[in-house]
C-alpha positions in Angstrom: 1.9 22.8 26.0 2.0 25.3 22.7 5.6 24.5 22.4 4.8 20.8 22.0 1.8 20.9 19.6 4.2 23.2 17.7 6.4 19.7 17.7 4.1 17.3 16.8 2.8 19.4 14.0 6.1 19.6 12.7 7.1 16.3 13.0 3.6 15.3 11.1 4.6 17.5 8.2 7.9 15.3 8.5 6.3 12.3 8.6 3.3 13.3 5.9 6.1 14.1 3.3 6.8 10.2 3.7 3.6 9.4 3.3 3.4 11.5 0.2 6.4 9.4 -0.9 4.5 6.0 0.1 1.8 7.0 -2.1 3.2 7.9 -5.2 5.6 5.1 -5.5 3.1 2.0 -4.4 0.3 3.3 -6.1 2.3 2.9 -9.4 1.7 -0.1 -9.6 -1.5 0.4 -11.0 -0.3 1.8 -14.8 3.2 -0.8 -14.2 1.2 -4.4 -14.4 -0.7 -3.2 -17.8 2.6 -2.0 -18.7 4.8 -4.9 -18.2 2.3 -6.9 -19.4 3.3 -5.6 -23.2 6.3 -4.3 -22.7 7.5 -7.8 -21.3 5.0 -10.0 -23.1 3.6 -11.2 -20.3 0.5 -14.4 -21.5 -1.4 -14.7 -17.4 -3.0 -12.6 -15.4 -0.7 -14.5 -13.2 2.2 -13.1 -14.3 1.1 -9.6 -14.5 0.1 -9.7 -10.6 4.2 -10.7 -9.6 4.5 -6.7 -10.2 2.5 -6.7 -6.7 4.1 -9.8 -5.5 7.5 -8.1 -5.9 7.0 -5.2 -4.3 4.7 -6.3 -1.3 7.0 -9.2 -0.5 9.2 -7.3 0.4 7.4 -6.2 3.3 7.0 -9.9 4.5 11.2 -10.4 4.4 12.1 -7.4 5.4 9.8 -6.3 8.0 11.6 -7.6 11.3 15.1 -7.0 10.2 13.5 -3.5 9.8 12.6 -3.6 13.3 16.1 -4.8 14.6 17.6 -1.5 12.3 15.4 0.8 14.1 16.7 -0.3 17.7 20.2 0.2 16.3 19.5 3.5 14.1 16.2 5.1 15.8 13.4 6.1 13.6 15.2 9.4 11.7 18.1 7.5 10.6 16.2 4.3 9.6 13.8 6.6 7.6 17.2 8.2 5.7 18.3 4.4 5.1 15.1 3.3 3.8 15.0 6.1 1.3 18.2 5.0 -0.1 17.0 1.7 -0.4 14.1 2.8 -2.7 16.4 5.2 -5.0 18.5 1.9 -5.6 15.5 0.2 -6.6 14.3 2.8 -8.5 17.6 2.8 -10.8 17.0 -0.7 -11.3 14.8 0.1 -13.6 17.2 1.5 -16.1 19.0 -1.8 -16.6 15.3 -3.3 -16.6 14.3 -1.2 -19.1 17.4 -1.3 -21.3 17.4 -5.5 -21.4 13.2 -5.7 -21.5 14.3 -7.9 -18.3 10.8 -8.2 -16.2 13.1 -10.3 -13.3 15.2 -7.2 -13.4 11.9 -4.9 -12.9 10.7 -7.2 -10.3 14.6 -6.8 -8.1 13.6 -3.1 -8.5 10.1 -3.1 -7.4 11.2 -6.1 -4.2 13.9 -3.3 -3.0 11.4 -0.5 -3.4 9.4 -2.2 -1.1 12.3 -3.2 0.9 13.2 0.6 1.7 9.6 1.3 2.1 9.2 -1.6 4.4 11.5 0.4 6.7 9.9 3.4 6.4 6.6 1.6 6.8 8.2 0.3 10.5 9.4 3.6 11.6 7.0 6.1 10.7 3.4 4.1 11.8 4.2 3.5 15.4 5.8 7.3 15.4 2.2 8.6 14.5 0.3 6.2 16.8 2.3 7.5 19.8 2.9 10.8 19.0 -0.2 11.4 20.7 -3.5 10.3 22.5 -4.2 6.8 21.4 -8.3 7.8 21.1 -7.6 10.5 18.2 -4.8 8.0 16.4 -7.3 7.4 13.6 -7.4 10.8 13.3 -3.7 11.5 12.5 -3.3 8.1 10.5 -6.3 9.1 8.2 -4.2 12.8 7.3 -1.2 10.5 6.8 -3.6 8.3 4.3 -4.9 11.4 2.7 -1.2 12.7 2.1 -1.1 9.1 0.6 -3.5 8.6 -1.6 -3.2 12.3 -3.4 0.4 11.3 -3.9 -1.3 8.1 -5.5 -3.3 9.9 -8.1 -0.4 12.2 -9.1 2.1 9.2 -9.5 -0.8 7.3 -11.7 -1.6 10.3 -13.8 2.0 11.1 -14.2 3.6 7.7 -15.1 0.6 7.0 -17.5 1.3 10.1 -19.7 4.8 8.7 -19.4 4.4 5.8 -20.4 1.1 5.5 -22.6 -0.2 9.0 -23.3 0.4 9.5 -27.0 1.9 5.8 -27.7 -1.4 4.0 -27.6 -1.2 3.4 -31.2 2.4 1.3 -30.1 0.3 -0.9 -27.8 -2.2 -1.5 -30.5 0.2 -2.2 -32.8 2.1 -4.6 -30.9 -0.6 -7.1 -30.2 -1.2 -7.8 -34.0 2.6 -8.1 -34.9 3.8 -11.2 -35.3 7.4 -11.6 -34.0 10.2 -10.5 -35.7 13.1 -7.2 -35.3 10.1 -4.5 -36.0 8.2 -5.7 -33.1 11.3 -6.4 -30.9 12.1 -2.1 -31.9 8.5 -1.5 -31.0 8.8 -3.3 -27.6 12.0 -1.8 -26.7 11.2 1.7 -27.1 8.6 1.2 -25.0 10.3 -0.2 -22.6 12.8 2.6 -22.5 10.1 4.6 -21.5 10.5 4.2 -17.6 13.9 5.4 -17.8 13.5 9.2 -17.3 10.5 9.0 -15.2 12.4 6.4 -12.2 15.6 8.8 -12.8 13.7 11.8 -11.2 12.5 9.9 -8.7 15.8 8.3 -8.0 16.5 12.4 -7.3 13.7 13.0 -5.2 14.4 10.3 -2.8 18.0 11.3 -2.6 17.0 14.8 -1.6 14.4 13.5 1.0 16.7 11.9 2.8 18.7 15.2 3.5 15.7 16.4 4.2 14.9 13.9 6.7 18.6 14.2 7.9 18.0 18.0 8.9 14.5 17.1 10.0 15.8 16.5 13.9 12.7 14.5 14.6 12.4 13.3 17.9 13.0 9.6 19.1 10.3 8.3 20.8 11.1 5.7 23.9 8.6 3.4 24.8 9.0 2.2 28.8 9.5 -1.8 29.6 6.0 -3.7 29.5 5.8 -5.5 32.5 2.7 -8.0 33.3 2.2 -8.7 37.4 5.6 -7.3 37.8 7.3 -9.5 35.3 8.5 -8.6 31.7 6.1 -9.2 28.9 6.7 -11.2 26.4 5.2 -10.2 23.0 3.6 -13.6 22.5 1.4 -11.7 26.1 -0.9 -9.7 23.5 -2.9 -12.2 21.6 -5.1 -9.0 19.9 -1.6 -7.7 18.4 -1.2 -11.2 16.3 -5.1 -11.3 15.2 -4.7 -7.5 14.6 -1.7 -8.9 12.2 -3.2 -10.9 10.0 -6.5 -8.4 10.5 -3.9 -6.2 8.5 -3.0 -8.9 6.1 -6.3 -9.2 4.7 -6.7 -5.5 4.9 -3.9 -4.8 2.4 -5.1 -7.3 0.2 -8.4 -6.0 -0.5 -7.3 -3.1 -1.0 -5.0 -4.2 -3.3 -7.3 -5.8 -5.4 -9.7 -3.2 -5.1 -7.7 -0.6 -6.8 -4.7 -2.6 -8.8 -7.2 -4.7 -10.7 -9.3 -2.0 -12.1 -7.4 -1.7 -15.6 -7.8 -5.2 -16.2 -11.0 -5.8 -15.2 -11.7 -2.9 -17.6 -10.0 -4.7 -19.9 -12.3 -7.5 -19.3 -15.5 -5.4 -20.6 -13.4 -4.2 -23.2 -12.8 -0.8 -22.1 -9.8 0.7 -23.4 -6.9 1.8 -21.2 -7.1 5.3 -22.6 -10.0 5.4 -20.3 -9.5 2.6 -17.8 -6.3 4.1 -16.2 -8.9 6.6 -14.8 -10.1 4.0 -12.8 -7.4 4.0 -10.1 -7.8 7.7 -9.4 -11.1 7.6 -8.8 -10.7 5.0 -6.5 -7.9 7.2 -4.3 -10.2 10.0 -4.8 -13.2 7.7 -2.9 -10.3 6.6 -0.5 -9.2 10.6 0.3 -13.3 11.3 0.6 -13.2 8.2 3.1 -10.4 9.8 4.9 -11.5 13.1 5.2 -14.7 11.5 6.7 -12.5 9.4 9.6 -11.0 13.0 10.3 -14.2 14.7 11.1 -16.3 11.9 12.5 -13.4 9.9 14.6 -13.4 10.1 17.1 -15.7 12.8 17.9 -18.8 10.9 16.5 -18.2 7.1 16.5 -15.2 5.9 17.9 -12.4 3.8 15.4 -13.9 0.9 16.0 -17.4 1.4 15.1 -16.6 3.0 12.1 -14.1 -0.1 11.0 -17.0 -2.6 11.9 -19.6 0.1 9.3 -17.3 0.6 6.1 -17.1 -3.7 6.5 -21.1 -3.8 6.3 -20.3 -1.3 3.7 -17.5 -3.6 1.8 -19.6 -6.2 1.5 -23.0 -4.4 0.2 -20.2 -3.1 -2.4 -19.3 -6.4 -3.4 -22.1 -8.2 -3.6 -23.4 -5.5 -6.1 -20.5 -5.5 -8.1 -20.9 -9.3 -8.3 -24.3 -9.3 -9.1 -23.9 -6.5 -12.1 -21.8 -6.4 -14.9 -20.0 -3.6 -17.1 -19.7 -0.2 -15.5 -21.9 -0.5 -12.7 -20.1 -3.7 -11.5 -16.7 -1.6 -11.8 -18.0 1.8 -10.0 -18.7 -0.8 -6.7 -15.2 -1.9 -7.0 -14.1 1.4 -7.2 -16.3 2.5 -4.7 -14.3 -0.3 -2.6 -11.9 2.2 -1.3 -13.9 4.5 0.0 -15.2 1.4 2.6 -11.8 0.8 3.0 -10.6 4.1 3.8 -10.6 3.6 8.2 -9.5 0.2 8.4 -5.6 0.6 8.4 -6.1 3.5 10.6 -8.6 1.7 13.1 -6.8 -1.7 12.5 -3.7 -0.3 13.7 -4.0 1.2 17.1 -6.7 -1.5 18.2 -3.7 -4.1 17.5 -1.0 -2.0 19.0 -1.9 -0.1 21.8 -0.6 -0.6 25.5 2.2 -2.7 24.1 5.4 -0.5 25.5 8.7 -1.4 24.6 7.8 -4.3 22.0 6.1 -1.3 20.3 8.5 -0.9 17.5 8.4 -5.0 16.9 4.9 -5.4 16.6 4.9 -2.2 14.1 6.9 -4.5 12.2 5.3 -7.3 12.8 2.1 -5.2 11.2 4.1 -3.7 8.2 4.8 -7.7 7.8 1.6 -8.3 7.0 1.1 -6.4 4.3 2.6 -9.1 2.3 -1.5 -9.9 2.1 -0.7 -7.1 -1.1 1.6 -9.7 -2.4 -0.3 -13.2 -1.8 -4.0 -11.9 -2.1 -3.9 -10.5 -5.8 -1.9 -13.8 -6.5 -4.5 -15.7 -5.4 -7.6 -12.9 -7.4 -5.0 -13.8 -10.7 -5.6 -17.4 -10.4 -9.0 -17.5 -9.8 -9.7 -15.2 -12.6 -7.2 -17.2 -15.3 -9.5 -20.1 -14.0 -13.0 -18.4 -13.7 -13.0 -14.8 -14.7 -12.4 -11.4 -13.3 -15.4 -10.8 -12.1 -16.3 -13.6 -10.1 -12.7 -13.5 -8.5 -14.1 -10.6 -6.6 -16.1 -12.9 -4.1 -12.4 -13.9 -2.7 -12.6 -9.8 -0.9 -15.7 -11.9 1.6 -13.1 -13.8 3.0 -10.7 -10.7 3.9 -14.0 -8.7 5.4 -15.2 -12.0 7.4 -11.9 -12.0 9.2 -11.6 -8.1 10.0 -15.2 -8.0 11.3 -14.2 -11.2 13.9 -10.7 -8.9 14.6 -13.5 -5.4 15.4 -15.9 -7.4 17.6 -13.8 -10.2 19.3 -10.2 -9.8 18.6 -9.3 -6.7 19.8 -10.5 -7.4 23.3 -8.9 -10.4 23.9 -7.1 -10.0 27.0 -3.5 -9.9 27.8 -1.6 -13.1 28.9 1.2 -13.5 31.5 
């Protein structure tokens, strides 16, 4: 028995390293869509949102091939593989950066995602089943805290990178009118993400020796059978409502946080000060977490503690919509922290008892965070056609949905 807590606490610190990695890359984002926004002269709020259309795509394409590596791979090789996937999309952003090419950004940001996608696919279902089912919010909220920390380290680091000390450029450049002194200006800025993808190029290539020497173990999942007979996966109608439960999930929580720097915008706050916003939003995400570890499931089990950060989500919404300034943006921000235990509660509701179609349905779930792709999409338009702050009713659709998945979906029963 010690011998085997000694294993799965191992193979968490394995795992959490990943989820480091998770964080700091797709939290990025963030400081990248203000960025490309000047750097690429981007006109829409539109076009500044493909940055998380790219990358969370990729999820949505990639997720099931993922799947069909991991059967052929096992999870410790496909987690190597999807490293290497996101160091080459990382060094697409040399070329990016050297031809101000935002289609050559986006390729780089699509096979980040890609390799994460994989990772995504291999490492959830390893911490759901690693142990008891009942205390899988539990592990899933330390994975989100390793996460989310990663997050505000990557956001702090690639804003001194890119706009600590060069705000004057990004001033500049708005009143210049076009000509080969702006098109200088705009370069070197664009140049700027060249060193910082470059390390991480090298940190992913040294994580996947690290995962190489890891020797986690493979989990095997026994055939699912139904009245004797093989189940099909089409048997387990909560797993497909816990999908798109996910979908609308990731979206939110999207918007929540990758918003927040134009929205600041939007009041007329400067970035100097608005890329702040994003921290403090993983820092109320980590507090959320840190809550799911102490009061899941020892207090309130996963999923009454999904079905009270909703209520809590939409309280937070309808302040934010009924204020304006800086009160409106602390609810937003305050967002995360009600969204903290739904991807951990979402997940082993929609998964659980599934057996051998286990490593599917993860990917079927890492597939719907493509929600991170569409839902922002659709926050752009409404706000080009509207404004920002009344886009931020479109978060009562994604909560309406997750509270019918906590009260009805998840116990819908199994069919032959």
């Amino acid at each position: 028995m010690e011998e085997k807590k000694k294993s799965t606490a191992y193979s968490m610190f394995v795992i959490g390293s990943l989820f480091f990695v998770f964080g700091f890359v797709t939290w990025l984002n963030n400081i990248l869509i203000p960025y490309m926004r000047t750097s690429c002269e981007l006109t829409t709020q539109v076009q500044g949102y493909l940055v998380t259309f790219a990358f969370y795509i990729a999820y949505f394409v990639m997720s099931i091939p993922s799947s069909f590596v991991l059967k052929k791979t096992g999870y410790s090789n496909g987690m190597a593989l999807g490293l290497v996937v996101m160091a080459i999309g990382c060094m697409m952003f040399i070329p990016g950066a050297k031809m101000r090419s935002y289609p050559m950004f986006l390729l780089g940001l699509f096979l980040q995602g890609s390799g994460l996608s994989l990772l995504q696919t291999a490492s959830n279902p390893f911490v759901t089943v690693i142990g008891p089912i009942e205390s899988a919010a539990r592990r899933m909220s330390i994975m989100g805290i390793c996460n989310k920390v990663a997050g505000m380290i990557g956001i702090l680091v690639l804003y001194n990178a890119l706009f600590s000390g060069k705000e004057h450029l990004f001033e500049s450049i708005k009143e210049m009118a076009p000509g080969p002194e702006k098109e200088a200006m705009l370069q070197q800025l664009s140049n700027g993400v060249i060193i910082p993808y470059l390390i991480m190029t090298a940190v992913l290539i040294a994580l996947v020796l690290f995962i190489k020497t890891a020797h986690l173990p493979e989990i095997v999942e026994e055939e699912k059978k139904i009245d004797g007979k093989k189940a099909s996966i089409f048997s387990f109608p909560y797993l497909w409502l816990g999908v798109f439960a996910i979908f609308f999930y990731v979206g939110a929580e999207v918007i929540a946080i990758d918003t927040l720097i134009p929205y600041g915008d939007f009041y007329g706050i400067p970035t100097a000060v608005s890329h702040y916003f994003g921290v403090y939003a993983l820092i109320a995400l980590l507090v959320g977490y840190i809550c799911g570890i102490l009061f899941v499931p020892k207090v309130i089990s996963q999923r009454q503690a999904l079905i009270i950060q909703l209520l809590l989500s939409v309280a937070l919404v309808i302040v934010a919509l009924c204020t304006t300034g800086i009160v409106s943006i602390i609810a937003i921000i305050c967002l995360s922290f009600a969204h903290a235990i739904m991807w951990p509660a979402i997940w082993p509701l929609a998964i659980h008892d599934l057996g051998d179609h286990t490593e599917f349905a993860s990917a079927l779930m890492v597939m719907a965070i493509v929600g991170g792709a569409v839902m922002p999409l659709i926050y752009g338009r409404i706000a080009d056609a509207v404004n920002p702050h009344s886009a931020y009713a479109l978060l009562f659709v994604s909560y309406a949905y997750i509270l019918f998945f906590a009260t009805v979906g998840y116990r819908m029963e199994k069919r032959g």
